[in-house]
DSSP file (Angstrom, degrees, kcal/mol; ACC not computed):
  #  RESIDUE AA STRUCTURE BP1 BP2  ACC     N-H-->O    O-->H-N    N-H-->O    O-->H-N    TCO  KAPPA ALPHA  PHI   PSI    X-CA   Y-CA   Z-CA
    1    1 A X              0   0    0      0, 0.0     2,-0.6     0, 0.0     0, 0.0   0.000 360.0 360.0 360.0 146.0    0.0    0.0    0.0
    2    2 A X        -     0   0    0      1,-0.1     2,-0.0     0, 0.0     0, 0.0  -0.611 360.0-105.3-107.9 143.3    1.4    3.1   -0.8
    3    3 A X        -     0   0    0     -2,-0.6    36,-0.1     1,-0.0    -1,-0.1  -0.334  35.9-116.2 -72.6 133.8    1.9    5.9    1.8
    4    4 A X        -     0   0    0     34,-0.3     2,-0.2     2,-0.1     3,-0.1   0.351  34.1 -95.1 -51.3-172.6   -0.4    8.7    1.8
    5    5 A X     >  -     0   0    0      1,-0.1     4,-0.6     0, 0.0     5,-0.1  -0.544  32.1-114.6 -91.6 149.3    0.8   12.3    1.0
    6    6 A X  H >>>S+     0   0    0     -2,-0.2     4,-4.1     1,-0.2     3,-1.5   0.942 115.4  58.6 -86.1 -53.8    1.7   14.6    3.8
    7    7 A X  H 3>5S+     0   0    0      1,-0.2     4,-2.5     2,-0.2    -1,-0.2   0.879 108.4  41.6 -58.0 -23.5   -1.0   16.7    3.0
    8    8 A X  H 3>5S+     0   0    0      2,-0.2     4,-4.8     1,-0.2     5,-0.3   0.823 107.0  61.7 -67.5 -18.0   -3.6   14.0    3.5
    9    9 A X  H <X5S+     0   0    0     -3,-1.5     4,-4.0    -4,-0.6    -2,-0.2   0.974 106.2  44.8 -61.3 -48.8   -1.9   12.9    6.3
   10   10 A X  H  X5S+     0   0    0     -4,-4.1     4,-2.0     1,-0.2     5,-0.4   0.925 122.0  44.9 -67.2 -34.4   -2.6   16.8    8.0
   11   11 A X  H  X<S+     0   0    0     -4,-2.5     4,-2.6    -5,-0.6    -1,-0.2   0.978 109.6  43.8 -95.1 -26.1   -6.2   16.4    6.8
   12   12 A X  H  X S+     0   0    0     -4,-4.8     4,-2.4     2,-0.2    -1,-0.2   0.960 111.3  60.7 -41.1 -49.0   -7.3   13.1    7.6
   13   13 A X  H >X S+     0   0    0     -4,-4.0     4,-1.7    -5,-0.3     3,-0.8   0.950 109.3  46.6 -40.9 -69.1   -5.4   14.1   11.3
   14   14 A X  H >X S+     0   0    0     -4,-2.0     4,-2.5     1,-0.3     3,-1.0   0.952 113.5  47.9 -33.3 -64.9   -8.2   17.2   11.5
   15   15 A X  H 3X S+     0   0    0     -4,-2.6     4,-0.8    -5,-0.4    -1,-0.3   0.683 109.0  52.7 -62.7 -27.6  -10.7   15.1   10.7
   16   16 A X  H <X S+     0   0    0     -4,-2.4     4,-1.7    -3,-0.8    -1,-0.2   0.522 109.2  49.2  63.3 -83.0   -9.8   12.7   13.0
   17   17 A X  H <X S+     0   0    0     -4,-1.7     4,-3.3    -3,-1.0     5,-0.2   0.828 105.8  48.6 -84.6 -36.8   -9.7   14.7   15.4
   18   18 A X  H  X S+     0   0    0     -4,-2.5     4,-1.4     1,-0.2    -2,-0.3   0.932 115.4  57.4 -71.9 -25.7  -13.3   16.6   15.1
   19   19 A X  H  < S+     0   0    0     -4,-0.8     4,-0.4    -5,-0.4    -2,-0.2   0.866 100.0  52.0 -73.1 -30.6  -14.4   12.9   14.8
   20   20 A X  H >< S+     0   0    0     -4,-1.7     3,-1.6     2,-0.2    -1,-0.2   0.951 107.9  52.1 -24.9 -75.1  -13.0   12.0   17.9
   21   21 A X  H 3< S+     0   0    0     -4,-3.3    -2,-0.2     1,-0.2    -3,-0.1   0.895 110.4  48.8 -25.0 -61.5  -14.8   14.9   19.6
   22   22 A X  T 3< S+     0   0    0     -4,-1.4    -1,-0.2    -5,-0.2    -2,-0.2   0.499  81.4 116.8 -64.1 -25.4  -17.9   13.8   18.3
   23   23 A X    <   +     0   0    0     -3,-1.6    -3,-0.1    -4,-0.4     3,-0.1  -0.244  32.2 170.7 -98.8 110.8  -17.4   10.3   19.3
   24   24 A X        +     0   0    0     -2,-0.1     2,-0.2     1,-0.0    -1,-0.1   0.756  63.3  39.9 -98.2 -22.3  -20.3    9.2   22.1
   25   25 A X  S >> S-     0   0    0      1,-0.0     4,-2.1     0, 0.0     3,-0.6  -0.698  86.9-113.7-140.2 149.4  -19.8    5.2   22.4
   26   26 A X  H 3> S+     0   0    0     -2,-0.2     4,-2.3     1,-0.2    -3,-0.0   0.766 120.0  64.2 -79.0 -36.7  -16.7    3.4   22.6
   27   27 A X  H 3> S+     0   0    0      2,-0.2     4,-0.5     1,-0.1    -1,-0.2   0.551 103.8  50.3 -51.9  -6.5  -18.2    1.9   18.9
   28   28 A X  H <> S+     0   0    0     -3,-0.6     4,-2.8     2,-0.2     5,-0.3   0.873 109.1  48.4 -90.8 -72.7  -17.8    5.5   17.7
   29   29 A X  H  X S+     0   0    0     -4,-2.1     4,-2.0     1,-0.2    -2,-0.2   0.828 114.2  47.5 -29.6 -63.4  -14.2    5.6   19.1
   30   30 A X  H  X S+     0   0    0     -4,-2.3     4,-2.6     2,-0.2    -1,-0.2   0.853 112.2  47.4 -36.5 -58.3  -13.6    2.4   17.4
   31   31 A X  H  X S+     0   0    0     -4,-0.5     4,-1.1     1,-0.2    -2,-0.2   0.921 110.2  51.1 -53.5 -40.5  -15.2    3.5   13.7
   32   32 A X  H >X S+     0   0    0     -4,-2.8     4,-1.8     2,-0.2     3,-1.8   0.954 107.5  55.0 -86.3 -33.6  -13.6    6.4   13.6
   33   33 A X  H >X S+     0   0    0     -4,-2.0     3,-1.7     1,-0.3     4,-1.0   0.865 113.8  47.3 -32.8 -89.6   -9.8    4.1   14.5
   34   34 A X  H 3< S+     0   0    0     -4,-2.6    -1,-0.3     1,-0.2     4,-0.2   0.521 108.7  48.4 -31.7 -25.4  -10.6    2.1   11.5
   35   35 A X  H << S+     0   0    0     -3,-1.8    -1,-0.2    -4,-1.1    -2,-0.2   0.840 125.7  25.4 -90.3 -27.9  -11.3    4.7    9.3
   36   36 A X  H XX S+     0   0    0     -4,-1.8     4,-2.2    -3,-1.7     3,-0.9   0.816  95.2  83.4 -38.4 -69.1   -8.0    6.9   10.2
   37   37 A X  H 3X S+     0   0    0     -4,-1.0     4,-0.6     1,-0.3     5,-0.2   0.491  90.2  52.5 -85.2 -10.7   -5.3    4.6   11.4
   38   38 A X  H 34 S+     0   0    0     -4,-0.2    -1,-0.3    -5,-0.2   -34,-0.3   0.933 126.1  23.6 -84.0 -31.8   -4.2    3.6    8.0
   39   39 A X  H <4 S+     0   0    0     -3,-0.9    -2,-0.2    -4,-0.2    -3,-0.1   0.976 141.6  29.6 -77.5 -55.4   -3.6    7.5    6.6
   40   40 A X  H  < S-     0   0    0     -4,-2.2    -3,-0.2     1,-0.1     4,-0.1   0.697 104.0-146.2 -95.0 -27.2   -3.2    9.1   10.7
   41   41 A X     <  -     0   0    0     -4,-0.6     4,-0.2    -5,-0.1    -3,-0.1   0.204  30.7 -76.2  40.0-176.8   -1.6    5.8   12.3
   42   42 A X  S >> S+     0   0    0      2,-0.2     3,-3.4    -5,-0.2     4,-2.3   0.964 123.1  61.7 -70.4 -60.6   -2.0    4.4   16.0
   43   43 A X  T >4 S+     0   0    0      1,-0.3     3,-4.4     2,-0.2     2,-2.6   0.462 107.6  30.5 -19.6-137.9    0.4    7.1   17.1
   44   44 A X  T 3> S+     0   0    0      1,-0.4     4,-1.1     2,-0.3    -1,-0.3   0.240 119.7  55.5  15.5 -25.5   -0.8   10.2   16.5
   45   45 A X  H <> S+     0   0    0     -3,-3.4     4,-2.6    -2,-2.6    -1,-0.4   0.809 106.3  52.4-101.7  -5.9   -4.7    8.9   16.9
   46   46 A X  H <X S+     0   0    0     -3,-4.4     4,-0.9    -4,-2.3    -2,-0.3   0.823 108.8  52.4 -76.4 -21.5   -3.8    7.6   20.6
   47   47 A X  H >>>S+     0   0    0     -5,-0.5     3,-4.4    -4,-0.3     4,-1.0   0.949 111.7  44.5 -63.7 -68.3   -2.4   11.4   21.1
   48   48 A X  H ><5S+     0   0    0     -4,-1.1     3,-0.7     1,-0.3    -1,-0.2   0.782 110.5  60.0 -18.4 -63.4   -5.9   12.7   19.9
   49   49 A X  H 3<5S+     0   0    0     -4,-2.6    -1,-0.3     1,-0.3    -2,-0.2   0.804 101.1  47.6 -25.5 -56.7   -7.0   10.1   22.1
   50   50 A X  H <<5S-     0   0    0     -3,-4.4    -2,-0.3    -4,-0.9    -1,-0.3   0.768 128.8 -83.7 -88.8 -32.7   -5.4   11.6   25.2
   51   51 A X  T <<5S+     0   0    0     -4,-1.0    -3,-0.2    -3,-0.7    -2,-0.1   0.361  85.2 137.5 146.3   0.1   -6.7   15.3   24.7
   52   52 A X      < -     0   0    0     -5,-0.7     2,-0.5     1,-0.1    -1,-0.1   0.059  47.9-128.2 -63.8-177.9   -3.8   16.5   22.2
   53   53 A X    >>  -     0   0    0      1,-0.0     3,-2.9     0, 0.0     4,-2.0  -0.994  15.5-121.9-131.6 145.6   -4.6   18.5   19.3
   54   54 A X  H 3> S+     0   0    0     -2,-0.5     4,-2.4     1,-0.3   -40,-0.1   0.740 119.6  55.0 -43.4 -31.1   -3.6   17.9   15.7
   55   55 A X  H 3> S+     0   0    0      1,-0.2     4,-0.6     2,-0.2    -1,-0.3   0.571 113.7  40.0 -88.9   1.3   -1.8   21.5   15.8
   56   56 A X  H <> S+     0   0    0     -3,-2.9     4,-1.7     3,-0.1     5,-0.3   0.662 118.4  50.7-107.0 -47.6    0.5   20.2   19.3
   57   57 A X  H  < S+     0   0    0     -4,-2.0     4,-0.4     1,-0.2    -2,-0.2   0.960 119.0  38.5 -68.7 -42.6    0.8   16.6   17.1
   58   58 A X  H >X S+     0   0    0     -4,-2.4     4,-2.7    -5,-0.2     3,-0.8   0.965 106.9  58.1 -50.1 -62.0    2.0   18.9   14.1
   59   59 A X  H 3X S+     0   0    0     -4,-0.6     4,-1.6     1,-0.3    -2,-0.2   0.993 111.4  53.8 -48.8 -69.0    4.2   21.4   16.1
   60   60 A X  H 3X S+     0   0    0     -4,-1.7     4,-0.6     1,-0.2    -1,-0.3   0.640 101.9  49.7 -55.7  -4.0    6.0   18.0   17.0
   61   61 A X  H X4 S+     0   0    0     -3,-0.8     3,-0.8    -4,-0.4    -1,-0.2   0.843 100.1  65.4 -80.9 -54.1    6.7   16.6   14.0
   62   62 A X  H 3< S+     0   0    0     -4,-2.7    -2,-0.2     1,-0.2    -1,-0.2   0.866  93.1  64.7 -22.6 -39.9    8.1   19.7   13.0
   63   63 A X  H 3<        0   0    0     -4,-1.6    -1,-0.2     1,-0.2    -2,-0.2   0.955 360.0 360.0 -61.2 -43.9   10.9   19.2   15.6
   64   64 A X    <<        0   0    0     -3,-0.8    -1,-0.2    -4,-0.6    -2,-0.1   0.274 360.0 360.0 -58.5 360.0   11.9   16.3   13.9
């Protein structure tokens, strides 16, 4: 499979993340994993997860 584009990477992450938000049920939580984690990965959606925001998940990549 071939690896996304950065820039899908930054918009899947946003979307991601307001779907996170949105997210009422732990089945929610779940759909939205599946639908993500191949463009956003497990990283970056367990940060989401934890209360981070796409623009603190960003800033750090930057560092790198």
């Amino acid at each position: 499979m071939p690896t996304p584009d950065p820039e899908e990477q930054v918009e899947a992450l946003h979307t991601a993340e307001k779907e996170l938000k949105d997210a009422k049920t732990a089945d929610d939580v779940r759909a939205v994993w599946r639908k993500h984690y191949l463009t956003v990965g497990h990283r970056k959606l367990g940060r989401l997860l934890i209360g981070r925001t796409a623009e603190q998940i960003l800033a750090g990549r930057q560092k790198d």
